[in-house]
One Martini backbone bead per residue (centre of mass of N, CA, C, O) as a GRO file, in nm:
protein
  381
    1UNK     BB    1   0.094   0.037   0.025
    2UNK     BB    2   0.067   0.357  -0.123
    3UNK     BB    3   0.173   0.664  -0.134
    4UNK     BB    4   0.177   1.008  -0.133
    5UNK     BB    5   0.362   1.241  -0.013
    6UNK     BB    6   0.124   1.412   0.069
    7UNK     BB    7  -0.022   1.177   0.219
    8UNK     BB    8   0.238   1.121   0.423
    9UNK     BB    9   0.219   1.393   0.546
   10UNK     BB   10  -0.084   1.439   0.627
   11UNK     BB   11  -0.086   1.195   0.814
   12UNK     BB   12   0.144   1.248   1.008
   13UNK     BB   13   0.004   1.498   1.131
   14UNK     BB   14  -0.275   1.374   1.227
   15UNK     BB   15  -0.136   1.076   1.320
   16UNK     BB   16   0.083   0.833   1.454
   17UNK     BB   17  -0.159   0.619   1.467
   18UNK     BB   18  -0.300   0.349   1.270
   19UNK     BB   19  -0.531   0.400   1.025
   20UNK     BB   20  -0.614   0.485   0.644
   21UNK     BB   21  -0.898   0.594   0.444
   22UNK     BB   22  -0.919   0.712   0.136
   23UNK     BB   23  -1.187   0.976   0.031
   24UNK     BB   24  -1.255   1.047  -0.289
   25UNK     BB   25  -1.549   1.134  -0.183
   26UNK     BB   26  -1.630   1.418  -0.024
   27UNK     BB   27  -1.962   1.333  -0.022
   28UNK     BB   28  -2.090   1.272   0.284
   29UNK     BB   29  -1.882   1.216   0.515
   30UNK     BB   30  -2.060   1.171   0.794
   31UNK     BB   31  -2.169   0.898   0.660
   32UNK     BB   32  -1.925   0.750   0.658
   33UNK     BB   33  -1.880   0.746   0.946
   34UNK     BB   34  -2.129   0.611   1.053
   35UNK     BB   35  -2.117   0.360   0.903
   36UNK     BB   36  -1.826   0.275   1.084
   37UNK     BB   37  -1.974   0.310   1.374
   38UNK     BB   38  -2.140   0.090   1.351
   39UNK     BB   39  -1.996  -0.160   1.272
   40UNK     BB   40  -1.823  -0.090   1.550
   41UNK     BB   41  -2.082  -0.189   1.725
   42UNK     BB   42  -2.131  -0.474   1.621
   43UNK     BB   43  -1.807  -0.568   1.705
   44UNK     BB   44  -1.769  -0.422   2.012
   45UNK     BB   45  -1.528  -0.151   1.923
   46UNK     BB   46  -1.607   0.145   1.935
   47UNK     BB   47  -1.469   0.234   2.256
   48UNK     BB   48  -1.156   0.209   2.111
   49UNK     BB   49  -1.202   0.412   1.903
   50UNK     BB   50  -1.096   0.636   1.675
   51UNK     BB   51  -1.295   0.833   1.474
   52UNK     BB   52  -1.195   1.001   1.169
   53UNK     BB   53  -1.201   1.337   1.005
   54UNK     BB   54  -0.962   1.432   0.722
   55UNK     BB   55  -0.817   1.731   0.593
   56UNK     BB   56  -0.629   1.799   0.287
   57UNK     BB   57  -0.688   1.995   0.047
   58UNK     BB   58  -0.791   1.797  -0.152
   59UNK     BB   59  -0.794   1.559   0.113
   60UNK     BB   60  -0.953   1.256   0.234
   61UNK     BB   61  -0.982   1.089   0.551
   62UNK     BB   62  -1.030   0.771   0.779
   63UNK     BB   63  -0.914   0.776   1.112
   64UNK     BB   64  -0.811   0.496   1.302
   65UNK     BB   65  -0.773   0.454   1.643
   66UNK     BB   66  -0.638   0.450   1.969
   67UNK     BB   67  -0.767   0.483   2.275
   68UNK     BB   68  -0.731   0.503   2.614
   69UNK     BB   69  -0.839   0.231   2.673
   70UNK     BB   70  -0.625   0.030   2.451
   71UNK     BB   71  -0.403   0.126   2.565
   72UNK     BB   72  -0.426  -0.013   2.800
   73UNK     BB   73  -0.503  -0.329   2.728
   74UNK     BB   74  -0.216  -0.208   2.530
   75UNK     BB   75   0.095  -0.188   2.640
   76UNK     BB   76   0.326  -0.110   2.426
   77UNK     BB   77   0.140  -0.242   2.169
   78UNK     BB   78   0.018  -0.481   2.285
   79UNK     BB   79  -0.159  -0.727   2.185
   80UNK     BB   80  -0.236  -0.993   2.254
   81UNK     BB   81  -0.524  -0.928   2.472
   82UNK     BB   82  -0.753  -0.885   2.251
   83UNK     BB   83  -0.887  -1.195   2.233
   84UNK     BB   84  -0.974  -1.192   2.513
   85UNK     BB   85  -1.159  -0.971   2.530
   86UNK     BB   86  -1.338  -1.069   2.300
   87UNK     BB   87  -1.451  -1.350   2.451
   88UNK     BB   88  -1.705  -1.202   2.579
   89UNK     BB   89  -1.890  -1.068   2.354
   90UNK     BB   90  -2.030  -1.316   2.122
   91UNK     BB   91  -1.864  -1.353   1.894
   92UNK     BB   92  -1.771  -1.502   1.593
   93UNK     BB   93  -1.495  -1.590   1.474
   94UNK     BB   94  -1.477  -1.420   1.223
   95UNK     BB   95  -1.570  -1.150   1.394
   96UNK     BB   96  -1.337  -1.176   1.602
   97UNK     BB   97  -1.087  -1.131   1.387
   98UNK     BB   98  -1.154  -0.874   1.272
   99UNK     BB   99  -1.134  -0.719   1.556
  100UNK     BB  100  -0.852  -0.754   1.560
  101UNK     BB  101  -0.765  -0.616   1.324
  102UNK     BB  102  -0.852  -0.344   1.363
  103UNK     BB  103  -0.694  -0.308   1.670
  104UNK     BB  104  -0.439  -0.338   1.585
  105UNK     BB  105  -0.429  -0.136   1.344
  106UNK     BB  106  -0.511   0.082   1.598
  107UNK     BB  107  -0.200   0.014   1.683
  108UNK     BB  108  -0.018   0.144   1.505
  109UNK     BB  109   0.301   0.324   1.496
  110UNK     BB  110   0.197   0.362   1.190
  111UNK     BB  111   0.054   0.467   0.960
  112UNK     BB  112  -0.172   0.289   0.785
  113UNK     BB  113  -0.228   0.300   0.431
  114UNK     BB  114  -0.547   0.350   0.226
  115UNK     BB  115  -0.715   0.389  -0.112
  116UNK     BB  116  -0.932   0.249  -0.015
  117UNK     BB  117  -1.214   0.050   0.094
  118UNK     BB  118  -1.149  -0.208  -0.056
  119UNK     BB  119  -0.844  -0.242   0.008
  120UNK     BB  120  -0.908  -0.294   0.325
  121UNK     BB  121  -1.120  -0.555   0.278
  122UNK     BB  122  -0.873  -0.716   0.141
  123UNK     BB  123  -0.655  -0.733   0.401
  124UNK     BB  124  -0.850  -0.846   0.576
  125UNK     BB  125  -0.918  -1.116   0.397
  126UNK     BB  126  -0.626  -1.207   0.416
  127UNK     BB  127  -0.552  -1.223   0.715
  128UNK     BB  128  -0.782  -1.447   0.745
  129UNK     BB  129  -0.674  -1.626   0.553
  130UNK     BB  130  -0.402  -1.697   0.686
  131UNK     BB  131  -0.522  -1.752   0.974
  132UNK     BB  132  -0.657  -2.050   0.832
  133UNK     BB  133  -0.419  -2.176   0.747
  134UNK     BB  134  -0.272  -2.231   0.923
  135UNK     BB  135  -0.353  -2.348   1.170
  136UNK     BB  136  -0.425  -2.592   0.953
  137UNK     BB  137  -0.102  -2.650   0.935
  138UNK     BB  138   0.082  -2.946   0.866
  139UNK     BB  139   0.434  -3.093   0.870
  140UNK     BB  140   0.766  -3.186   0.736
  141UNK     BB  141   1.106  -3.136   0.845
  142UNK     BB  142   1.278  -3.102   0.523
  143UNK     BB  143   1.569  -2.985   0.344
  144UNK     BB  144   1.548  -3.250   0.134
  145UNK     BB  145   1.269  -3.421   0.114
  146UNK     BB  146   1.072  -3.241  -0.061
  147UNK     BB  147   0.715  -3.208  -0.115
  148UNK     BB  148   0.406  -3.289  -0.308
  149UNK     BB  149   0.098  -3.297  -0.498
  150UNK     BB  150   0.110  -3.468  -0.793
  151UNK     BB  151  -0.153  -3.338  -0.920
  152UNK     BB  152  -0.018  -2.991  -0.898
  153UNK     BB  153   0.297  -3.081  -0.911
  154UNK     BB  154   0.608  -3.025  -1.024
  155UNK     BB  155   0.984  -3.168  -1.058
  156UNK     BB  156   1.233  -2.944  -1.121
  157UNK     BB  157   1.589  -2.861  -1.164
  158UNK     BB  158   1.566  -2.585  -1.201
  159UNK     BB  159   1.243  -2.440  -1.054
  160UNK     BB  160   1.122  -2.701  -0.891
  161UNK     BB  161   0.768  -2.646  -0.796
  162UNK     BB  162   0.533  -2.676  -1.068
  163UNK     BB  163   0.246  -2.590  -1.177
  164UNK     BB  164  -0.009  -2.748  -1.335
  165UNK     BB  165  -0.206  -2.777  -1.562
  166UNK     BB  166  -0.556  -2.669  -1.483
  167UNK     BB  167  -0.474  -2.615  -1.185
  168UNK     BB  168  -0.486  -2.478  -0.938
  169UNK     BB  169  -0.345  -2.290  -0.674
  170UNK     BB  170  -0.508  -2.264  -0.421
  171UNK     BB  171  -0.533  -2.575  -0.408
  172UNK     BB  172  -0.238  -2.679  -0.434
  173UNK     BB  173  -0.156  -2.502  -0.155
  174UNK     BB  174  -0.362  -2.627   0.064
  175UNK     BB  175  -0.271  -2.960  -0.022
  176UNK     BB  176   0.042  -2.893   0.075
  177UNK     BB  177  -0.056  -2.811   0.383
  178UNK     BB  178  -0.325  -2.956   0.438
  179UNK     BB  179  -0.448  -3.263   0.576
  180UNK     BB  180  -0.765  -3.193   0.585
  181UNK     BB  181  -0.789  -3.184   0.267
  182UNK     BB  182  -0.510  -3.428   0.184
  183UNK     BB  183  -0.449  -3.663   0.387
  184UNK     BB  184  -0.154  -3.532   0.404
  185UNK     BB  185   0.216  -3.483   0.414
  186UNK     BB  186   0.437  -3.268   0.379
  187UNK     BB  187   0.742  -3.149   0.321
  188UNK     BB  188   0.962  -2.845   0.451
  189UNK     BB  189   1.063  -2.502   0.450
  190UNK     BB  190   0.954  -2.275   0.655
  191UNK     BB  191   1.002  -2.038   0.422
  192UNK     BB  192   0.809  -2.207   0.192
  193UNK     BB  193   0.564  -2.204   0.398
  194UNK     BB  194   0.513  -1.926   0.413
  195UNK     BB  195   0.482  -1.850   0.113
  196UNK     BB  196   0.222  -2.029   0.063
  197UNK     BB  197   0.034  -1.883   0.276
  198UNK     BB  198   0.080  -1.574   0.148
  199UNK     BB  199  -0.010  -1.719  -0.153
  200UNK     BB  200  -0.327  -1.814  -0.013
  201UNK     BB  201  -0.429  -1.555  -0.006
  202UNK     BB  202  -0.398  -1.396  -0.263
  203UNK     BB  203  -0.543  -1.576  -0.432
  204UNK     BB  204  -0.810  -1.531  -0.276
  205UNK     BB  205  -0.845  -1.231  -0.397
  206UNK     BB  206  -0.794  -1.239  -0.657
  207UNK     BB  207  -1.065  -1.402  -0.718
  208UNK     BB  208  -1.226  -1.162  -0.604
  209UNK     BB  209  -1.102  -0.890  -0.800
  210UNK     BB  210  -0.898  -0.977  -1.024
  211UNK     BB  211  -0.833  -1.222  -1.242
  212UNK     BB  212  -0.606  -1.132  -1.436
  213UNK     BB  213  -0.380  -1.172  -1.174
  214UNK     BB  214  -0.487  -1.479  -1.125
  215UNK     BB  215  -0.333  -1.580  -1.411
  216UNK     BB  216  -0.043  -1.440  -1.365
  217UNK     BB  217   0.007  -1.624  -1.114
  218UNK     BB  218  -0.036  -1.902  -1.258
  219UNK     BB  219   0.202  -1.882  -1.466
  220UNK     BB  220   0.427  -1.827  -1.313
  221UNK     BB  221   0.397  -2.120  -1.122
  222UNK     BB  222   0.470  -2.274  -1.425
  223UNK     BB  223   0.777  -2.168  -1.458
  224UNK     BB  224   0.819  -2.019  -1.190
  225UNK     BB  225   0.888  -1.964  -0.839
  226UNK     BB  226   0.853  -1.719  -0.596
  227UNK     BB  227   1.117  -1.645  -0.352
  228UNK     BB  228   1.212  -1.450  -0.126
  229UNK     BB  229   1.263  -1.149  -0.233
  230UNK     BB  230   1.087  -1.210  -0.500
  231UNK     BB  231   0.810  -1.230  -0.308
  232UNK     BB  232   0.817  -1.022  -0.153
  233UNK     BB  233   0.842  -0.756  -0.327
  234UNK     BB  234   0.562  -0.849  -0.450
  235UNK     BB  235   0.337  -0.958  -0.183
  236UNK     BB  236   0.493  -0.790  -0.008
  237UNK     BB  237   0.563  -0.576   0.310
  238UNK     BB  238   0.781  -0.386   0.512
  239UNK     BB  239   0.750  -0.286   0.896
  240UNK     BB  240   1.029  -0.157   0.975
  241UNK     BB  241   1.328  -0.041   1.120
  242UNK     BB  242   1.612  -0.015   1.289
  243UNK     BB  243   1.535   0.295   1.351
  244UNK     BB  244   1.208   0.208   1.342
  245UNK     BB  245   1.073  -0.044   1.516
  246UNK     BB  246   0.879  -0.292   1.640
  247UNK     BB  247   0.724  -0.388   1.866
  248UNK     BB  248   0.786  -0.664   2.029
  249UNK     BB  249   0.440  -0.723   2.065
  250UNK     BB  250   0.382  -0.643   1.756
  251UNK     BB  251   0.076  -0.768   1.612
  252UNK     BB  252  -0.068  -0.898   1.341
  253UNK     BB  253  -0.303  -1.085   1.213
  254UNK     BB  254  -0.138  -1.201   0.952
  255UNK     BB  255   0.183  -1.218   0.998
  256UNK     BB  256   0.473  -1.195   0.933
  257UNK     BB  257   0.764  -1.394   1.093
  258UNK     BB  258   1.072  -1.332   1.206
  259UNK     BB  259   1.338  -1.575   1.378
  260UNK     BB  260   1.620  -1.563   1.509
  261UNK     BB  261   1.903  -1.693   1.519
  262UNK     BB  262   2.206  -1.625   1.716
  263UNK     BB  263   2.348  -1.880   1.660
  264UNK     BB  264   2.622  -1.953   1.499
  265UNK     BB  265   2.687  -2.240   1.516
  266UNK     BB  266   2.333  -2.355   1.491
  267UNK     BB  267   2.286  -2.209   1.198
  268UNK     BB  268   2.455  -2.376   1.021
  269UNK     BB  269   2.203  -2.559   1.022
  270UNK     BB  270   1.973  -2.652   0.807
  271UNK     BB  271   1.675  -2.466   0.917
  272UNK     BB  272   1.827  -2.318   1.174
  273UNK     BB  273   1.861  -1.995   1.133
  274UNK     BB  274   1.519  -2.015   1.176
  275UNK     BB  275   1.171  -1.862   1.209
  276UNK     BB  276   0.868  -1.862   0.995
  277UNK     BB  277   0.585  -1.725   1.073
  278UNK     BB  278   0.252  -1.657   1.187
  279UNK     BB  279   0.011  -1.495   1.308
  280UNK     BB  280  -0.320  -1.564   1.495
  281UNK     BB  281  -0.368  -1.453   1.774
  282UNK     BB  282  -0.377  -1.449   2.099
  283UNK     BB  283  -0.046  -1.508   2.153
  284UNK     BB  284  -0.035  -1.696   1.848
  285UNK     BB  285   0.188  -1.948   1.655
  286UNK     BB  286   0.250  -2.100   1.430
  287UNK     BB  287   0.282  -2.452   1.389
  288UNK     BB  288   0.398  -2.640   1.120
  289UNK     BB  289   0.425  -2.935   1.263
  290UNK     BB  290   0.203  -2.864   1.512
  291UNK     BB  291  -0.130  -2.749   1.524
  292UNK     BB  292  -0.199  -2.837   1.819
  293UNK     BB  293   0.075  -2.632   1.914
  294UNK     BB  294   0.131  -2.334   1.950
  295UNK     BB  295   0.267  -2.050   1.990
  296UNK     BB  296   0.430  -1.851   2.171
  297UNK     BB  297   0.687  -1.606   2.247
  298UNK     BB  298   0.812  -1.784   2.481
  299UNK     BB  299   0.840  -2.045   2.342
  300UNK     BB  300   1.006  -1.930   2.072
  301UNK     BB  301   1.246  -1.827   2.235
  302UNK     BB  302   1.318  -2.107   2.385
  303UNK     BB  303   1.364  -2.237   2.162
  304UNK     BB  304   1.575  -2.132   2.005
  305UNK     BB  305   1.805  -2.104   2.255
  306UNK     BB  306   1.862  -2.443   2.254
  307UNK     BB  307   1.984  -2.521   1.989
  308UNK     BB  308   2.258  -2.440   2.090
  309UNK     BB  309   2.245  -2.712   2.290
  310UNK     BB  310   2.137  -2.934   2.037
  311UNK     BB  311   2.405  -3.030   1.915
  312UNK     BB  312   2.499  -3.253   1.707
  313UNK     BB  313   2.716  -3.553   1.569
  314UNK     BB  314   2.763  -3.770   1.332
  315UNK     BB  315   2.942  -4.010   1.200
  316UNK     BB  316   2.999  -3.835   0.942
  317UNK     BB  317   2.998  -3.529   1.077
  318UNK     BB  318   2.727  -3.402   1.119
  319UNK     BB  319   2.490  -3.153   1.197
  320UNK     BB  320   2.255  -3.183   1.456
  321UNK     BB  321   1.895  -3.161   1.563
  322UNK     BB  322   1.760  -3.220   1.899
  323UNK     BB  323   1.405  -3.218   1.920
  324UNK     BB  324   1.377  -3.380   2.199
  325UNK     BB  325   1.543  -3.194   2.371
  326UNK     BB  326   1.434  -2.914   2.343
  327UNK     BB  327   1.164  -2.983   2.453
  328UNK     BB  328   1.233  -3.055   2.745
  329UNK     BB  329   1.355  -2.780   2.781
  330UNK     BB  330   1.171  -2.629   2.786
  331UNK     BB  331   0.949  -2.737   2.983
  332UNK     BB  332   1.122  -2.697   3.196
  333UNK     BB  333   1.134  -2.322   3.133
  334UNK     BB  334   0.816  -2.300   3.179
  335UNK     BB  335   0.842  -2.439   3.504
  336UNK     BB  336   1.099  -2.239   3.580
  337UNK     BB  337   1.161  -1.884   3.630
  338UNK     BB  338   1.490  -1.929   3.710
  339UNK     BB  339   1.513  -2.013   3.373
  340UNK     BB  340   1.309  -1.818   3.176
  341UNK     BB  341   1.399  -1.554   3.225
  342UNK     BB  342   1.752  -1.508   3.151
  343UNK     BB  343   1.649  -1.572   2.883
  344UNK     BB  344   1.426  -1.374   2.777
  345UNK     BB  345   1.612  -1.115   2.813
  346UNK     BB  346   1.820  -1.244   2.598
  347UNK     BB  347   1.596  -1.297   2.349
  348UNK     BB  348   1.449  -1.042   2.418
  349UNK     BB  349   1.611  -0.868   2.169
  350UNK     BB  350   1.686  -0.736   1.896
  351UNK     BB  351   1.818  -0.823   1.645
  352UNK     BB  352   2.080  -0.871   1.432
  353UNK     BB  353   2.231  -0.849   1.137
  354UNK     BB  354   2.323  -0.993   0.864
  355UNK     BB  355   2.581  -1.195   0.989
  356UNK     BB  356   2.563  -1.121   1.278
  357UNK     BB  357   2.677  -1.271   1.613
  358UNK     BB  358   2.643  -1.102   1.961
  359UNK     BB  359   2.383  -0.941   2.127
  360UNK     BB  360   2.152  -1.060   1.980
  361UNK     BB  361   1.856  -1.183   1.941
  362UNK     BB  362   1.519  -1.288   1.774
  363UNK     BB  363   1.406  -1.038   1.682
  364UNK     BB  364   1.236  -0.817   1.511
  365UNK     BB  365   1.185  -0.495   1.335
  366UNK     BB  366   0.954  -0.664   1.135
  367UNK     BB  367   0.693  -0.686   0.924
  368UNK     BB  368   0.476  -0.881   0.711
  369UNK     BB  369   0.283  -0.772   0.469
  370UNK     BB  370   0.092  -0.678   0.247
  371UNK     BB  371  -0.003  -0.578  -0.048
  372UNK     BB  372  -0.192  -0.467  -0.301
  373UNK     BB  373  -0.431  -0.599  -0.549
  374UNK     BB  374  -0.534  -0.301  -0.682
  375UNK     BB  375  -0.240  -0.133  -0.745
  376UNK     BB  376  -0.039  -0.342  -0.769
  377UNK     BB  377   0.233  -0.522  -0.995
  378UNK     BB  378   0.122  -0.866  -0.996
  379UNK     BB  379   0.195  -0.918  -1.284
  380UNK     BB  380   0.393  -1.153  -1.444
  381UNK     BB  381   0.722  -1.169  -1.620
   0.00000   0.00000   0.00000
């Protein structure tokens, strides 16, 4: 989502948090305020946010903060509390996770711009399917013996696993991911299930709004599959940088969120370099091999911490991670806080640089969320 200089300093001026819908029809204003505050009464979140309309030269938009009710609820921006608050409103789980991205999105810490109504509407519906393949999804991981369902995928020495003429994408990558509906478990790598689940919201947001660029991204994945930067810089954009990172509890349902190992020797270790998950809200982080019990953020801190301490050395010299030992530190260290608080200490601290294993922790100093399906140039090259 991107905005023009003027839009980004006018922004800028009105609040730094929240979130910001621009109205190109400046006619009946207040009009469309009250239908947002109706919406937000009905999600039980009214109370919570502060609502306004904003005008500079010719432009307007309707800007979304959290009031100081929220700030309180969710204090240094941690958002994790906001799921536990909701549950007790009566609302169905789809809109109670709605309702978590709209109050987490009025906590961000850099306003969010959107330029139209659609814009926003196709953002919460991608971030609502990421959380919902997430939660679904679990693997096997194995950075040797990668698999997919060989309906959907055919594997290339050149490109890797390409999908196959005439059947979906959407359909390919849930299969590939999720049991409940092939199955079947895939081996995978962490990074490339991380981008399966966030090019599986894309593609249905796309199927409902685009179909010309749900063509050119099905196209593009029958020739190369785009991985890495490649597929970040086309399908996300990264919130947060060095000089003005995220805060550390600051997540919203469906970012996607990288945790390094800061461990420089057992980093070496293909596989263990760190961790890619989804956000699910809820202070609950997809666990990609065991969809039965996702990660707190003290979880995956103290999993990463241990990494340093099970490397083992195979007959053959080859290092390995003992992950039957790690779970049991782990369980170890969340039931004696004497053991868990100066791991935690040392663990939640901003990353170090790429390359570098200093004094840094495992923590990101940004989160990868949505590119726009609506104005960005998502047709494949």
């Amino acid at each position: 989502m991107h905005t023009s200089d003027v839009e980004t300093q006018a922004l800028t001026h009105a609040q730094s948090i929240g979130f910001a819908i621009s109205l190109v029809d400046r006619v009946d204003l207040e009009r469309r305020q009250r239908q947002v505050r109706r919406c937000l009464r009905l999600l039980g979140i009214d109370g919570l946010l502060n609502c306004e309309i904003y005008s500079a030269s010719d432009l307007s938009w309707l800007h979304l903060s959290a009031n100081d009710r929220l700030q309180a609820l969710c204090p240094n921006f941690d958002t994790t509390p906001i799921q536990a608050y909701l549950s007790g409103h009566g609302l169905g789980s789809e809109s109670r996770m709605v309702a978590e991205i709209i109050l987490a999105m009025a906590l961000s810490p850099q306003t969010i711009p959107f330029k139209t109504a659609r814009e926003f509407k196709s953002a919460l519906r991608m971030r609502r399917n990421a959380v919902d393949v997430a939660s679904r999804t679990e693997l096997s991981f194995d950075t040797d013996a990668i698999t997919r369902p060989q309906a959907y995928w055919v594997y290339t020495k050149e490109n890797g696993f390409l999908l196959r003429q005439r059947v979906s994408l959407a359909e390919g990558l849930e299969r590939a991911l999720c049991p409940d509906v092939s199955g079947s478990t895939y081996a995978f790598s962490c990074q490339r299930a991380s981008e399966y689940l966030m090019l599986y919201a894309v593609v249905r947001e796309l199927a409902k709004v685009n179909q010309a660029d749900l063509h050119a991204v099905e196209e593009q994945w029958r020739k190369r599959a785009l991985t890495g930067d490649d597929f970040l810089f086309r399908f996300l954009e990264e919130r947060g940088t060095r000089e003005n990172p995220m805060p550390m509890r600051y997540y919203i349902p469906g970012d996607r969120i990288w945790f390094k190992n800061p461990d420089d020797h057992s980093s070496d270790i293909e596989g263990f370099e760190g961790s890619w998950v989804i956000y699910l809200g809820g202070g609950r982080f997809c666990n990609l091999w065991d969809r039965q019990r996702p990660y707190t953020l003290e979880e995956k801190c103290l999993e990463i911490y241990y990494w340093s301490q099970c490397v083992e050395v195979s007959p053959a010299g080859v290092l390995w991670m003992n992950e039957v030992v790690v779970k049991e530190r782990v369980q170890l260290a969340l039931n004696d806080p004497a053991i868990k608080n100066p791991i935690l200490q040392k663990m939640m601290v901003y990353r170090d640089p790429a390359g570098v294993y200093a004094d840094g922790g495992c923590i990101d100093l940004s989160r990868d969320s949505f590119r726009s399906v609506h104005t960005d140039p998502l047709r494949a090259k």
